[in-house]
C-alpha positions as CSV (number, residue, x, y, z in Angstrom):
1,X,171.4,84.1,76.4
2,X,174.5,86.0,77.0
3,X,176.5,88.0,74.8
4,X,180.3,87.0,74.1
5,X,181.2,90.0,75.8
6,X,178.8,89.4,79.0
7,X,180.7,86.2,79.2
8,X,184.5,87.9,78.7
9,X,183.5,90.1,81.3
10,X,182.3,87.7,84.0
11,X,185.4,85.3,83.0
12,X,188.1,88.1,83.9
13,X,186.0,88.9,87.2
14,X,186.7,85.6,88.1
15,X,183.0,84.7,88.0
16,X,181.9,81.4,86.1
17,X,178.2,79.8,86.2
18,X,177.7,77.2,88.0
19,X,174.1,75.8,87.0
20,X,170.5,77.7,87.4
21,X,167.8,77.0,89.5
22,X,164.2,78.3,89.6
23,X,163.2,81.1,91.7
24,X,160.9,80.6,94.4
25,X,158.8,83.9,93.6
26,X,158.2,83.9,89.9
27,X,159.1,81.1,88.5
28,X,162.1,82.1,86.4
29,X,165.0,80.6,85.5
30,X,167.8,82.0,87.2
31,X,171.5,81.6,87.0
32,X,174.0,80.5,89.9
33,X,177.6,82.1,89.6
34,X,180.4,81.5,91.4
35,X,183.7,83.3,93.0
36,X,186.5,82.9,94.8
37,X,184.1,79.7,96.4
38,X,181.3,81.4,96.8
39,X,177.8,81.1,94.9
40,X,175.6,83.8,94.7
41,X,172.5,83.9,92.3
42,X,169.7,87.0,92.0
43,X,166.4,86.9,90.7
44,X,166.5,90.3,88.3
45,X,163.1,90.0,87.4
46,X,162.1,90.1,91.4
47,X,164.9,92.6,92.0
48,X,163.3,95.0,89.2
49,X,159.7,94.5,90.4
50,X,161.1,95.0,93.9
51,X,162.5,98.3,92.8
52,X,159.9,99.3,91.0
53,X,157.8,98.8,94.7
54,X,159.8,100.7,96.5
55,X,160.0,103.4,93.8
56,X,155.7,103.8,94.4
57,X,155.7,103.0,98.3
58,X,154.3,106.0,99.9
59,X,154.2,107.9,96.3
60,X,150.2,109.3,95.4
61,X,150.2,110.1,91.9
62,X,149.1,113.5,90.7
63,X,145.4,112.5,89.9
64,X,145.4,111.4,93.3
65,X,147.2,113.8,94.9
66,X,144.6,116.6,93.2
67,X,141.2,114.6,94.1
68,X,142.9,114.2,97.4
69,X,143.4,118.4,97.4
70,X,139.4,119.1,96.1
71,X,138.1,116.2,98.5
72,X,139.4,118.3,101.6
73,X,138.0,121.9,99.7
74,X,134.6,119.8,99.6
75,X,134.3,118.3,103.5
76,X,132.4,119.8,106.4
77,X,133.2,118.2,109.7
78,X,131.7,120.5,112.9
79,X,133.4,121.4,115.2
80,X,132.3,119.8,117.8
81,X,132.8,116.4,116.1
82,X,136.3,116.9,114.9
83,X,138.3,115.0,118.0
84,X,135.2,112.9,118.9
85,X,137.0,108.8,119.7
86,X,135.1,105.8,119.7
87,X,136.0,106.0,123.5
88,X,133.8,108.8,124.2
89,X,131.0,107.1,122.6
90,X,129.2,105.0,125.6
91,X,125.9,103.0,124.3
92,X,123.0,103.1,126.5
93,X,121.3,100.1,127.1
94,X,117.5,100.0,128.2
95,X,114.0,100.8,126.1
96,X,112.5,104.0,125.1
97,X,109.2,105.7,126.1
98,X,107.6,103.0,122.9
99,X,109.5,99.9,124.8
100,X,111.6,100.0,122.0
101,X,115.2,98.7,123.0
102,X,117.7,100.5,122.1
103,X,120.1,99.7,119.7
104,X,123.3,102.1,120.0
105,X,125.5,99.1,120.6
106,X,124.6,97.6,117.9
107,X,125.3,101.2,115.9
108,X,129.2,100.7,117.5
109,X,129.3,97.2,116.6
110,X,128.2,98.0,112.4
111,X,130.6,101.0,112.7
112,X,134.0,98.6,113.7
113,X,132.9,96.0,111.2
114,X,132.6,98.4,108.5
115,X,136.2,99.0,109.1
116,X,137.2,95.5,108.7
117,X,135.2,95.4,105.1
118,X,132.6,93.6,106.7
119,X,129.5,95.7,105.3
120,X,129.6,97.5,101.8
121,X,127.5,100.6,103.1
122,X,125.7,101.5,106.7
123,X,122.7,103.6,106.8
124,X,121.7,104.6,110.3
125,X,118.3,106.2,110.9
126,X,117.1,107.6,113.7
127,X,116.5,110.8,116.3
128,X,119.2,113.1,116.5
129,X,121.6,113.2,119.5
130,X,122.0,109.3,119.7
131,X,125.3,109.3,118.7
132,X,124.9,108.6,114.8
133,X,127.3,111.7,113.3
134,X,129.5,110.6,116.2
135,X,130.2,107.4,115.2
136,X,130.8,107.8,111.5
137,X,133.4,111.1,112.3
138,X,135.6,108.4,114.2
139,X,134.9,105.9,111.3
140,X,136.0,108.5,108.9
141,X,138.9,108.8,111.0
142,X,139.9,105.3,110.7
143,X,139.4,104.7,107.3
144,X,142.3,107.3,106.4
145,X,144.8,105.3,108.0
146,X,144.2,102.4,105.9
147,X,145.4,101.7,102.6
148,X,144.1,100.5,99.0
149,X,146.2,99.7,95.7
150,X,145.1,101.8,92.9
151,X,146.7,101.7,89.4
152,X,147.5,104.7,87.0
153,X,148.8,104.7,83.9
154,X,152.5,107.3,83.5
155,X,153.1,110.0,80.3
156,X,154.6,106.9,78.5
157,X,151.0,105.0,78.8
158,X,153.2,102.6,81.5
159,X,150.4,100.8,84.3
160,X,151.9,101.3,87.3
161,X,150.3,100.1,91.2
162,X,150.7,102.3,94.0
163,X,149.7,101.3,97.5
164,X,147.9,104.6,98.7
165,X,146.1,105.7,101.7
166,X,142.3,105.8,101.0
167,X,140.5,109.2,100.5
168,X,137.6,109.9,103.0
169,X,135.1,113.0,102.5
170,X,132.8,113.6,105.4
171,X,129.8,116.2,104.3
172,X,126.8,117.4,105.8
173,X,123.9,117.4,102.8
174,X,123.0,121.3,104.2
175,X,126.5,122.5,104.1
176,X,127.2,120.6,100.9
177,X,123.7,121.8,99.0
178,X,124.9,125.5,99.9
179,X,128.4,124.7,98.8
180,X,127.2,123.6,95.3
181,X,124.9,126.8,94.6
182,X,127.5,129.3,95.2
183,X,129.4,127.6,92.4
184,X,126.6,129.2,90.8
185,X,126.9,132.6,92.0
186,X,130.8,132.6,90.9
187,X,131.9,132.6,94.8
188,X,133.5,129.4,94.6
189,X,136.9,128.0,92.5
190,X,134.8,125.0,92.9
191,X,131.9,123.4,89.9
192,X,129.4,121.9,90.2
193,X,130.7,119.3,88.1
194,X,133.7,119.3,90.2
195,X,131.9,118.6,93.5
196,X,129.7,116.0,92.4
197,X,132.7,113.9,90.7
198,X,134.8,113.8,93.4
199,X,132.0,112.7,95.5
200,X,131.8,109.8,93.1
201,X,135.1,109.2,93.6
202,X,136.4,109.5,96.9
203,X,137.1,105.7,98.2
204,X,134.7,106.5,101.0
205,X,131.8,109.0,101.6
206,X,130.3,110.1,104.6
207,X,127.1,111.8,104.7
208,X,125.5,113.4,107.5
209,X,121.8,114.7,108.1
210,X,120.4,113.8,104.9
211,X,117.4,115.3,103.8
212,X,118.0,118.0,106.5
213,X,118.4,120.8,104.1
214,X,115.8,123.4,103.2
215,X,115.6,124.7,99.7
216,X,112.5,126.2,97.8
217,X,109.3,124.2,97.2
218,X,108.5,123.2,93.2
219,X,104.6,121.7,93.3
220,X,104.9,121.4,96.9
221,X,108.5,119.5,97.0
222,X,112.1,120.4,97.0
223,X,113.1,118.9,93.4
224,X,116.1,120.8,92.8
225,X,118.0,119.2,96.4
226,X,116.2,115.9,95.6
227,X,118.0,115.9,92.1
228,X,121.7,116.7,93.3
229,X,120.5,114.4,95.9
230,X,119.8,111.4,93.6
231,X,123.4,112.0,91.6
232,X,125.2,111.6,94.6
233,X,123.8,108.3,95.5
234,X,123.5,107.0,92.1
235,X,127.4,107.6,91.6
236,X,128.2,105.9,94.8
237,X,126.4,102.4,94.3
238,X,128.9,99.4,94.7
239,X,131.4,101.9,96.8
240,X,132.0,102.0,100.9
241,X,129.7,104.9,102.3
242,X,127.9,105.5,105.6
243,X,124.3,107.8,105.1
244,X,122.9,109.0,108.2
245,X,119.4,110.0,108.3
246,X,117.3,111.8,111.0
247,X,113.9,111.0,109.3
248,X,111.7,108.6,108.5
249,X,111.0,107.2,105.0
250,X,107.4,108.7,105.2
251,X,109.2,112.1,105.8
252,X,111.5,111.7,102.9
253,X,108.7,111.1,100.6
254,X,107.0,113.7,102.1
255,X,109.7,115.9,101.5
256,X,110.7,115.0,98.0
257,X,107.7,113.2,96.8
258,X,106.6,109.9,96.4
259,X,108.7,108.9,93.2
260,X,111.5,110.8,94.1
261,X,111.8,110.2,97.8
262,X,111.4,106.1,97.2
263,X,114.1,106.6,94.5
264,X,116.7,108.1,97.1
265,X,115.7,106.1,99.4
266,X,116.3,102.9,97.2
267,X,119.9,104.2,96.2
268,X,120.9,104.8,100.2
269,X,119.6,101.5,101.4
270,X,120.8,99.0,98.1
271,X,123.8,96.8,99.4
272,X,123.8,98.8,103.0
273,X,123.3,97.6,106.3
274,X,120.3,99.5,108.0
275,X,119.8,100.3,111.6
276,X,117.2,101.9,113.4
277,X,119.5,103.9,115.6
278,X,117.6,103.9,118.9
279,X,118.7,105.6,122.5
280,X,118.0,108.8,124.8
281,X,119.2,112.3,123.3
282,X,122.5,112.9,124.9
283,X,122.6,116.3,123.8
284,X,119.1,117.0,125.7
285,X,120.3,115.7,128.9
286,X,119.8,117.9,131.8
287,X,117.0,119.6,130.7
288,X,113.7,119.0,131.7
């Protein structure tokens, strides 16, 4: 209801209501005023959520902004993969020496879908060289030009939404394992702690040549890279992440023994499309 002096005020403007109508967006009643023949009428409870939009459009809030900053400290992307396109990736079609077909189109097509939210997870397996680490550098790519709504809360306790691009980490496990111990040795600003939660956080993680790192034996397995190993995984269930893997499951149990290696291998496959990555060794061709 308006105030007598609202009403004074809209009398000497030569503004008088005219009736109300409901607005089309949320449902309010809204008032229609007229002047000099004209009728106007203005949602304010669209106008204000409209504002308040365009006030977070394009804004990333600090805690954003800082996992953003430590995700990029954290990611390892090779050189040679770094301005890699999905048009440089050409599938080959035919059998291997088993009469195995290969399956690297069917590698491109998981990859795209992925990227349309049509899988949860991808976990290729398979040789190296058939274009696995290829394929998920340009997916990494294109995941950080899309966008997701996230929600934090401002110093007065206020939710607000914010329409944000989505925060991609691309790793290799070696590079990554050796990244995390020198937070022991005090040659890194970087935790342990710190690594392994933004890992969990990141909207998508990429990681490449799993189980490819060598650290020392404990009863004849590597227990302390199985166990950072495991964390990472855990922390990621029910999130968007491509795994590659060079090895079989038999060498992953091998590696890590039998509880531990099912137990990794559990967490990478749960929810995720697996492929058998299959196709000739590009980066062998020529020699003989």
């Amino acid at each position: 209801m308006k105030s007598i002096k609202d009403l004074d005020i809209l009398k000497h403007a030569g503004i008088k209501q005219v009736g109300n109508r409901t607005c089309e967006e949320c449902g309010n009643d809204v008032p229609i005023y007229e002047r000099n023949g004209e009728r106007y009428s203005v949602c304010l409870n669209c106008d204000t959520s409209n504002l308040a939009k365009q006030q977070t459009d394009g804004y990333e809030p600090p805690k954003r902004r800082e996992l953003r900053r430590k995700s990029k400290a954290i990611e390892y992307i090779p050189n040679e993969l770094k301005e890699v396109t999905f048009n440089d990736y050409v599938p080959k079609k035919g059998k291997d020496k088993q009469g195995q077909m290969y399956t690297q189109t069917e590698a491109l097509n998981y990859t795209l879908e992925i990227l349309k939210g049509k899988h949860q997870s991808l976990l290729f397996q398979g040789n190296p060289g058939t274009g696995k680490s290829h394929l998920f550098r340009c997916a990494a790519r294109e995941f950080e030009k899309q966008k997701t709504i996230i929600a934090e809360r401002n110093w007065r306790g206020e939710e607000f939404e914010y329409e944000v691009y989505k925060i991609v980490l691309y790793a290799k496990i070696p590079e990554l394992l050796k990244s995390i111990q020198n937070t022991y040795k005090g040659n890194s600003k970087l935790t342990e702690d710190i690594i392994l939660d933004t890992l969990a956080e990141v909207d998508v993680l990429i990681l490449d040549e799993i189980a490819g790192e060598r650290s020392k034996n404990e009863n004849g397995f590597e227990s302390w890279s199985s166990d950072i190993l495991y964390q990472i995984l855990d922390h990621r269930q029910g999130k968007t992440n491509l795994y590659n893997l060079n090895y079989t499951a038999a060498e992953v149990i091998a590696k890590y023994g039998k509880v531990q290696g099912k137990r990794i291998l559990g967490r990478m496959a749960n929810k995720a499309t697996v492929l058998n990555v299959i196709g000739p060794d590009h980066r062998m061709k020529g020699l003989v």
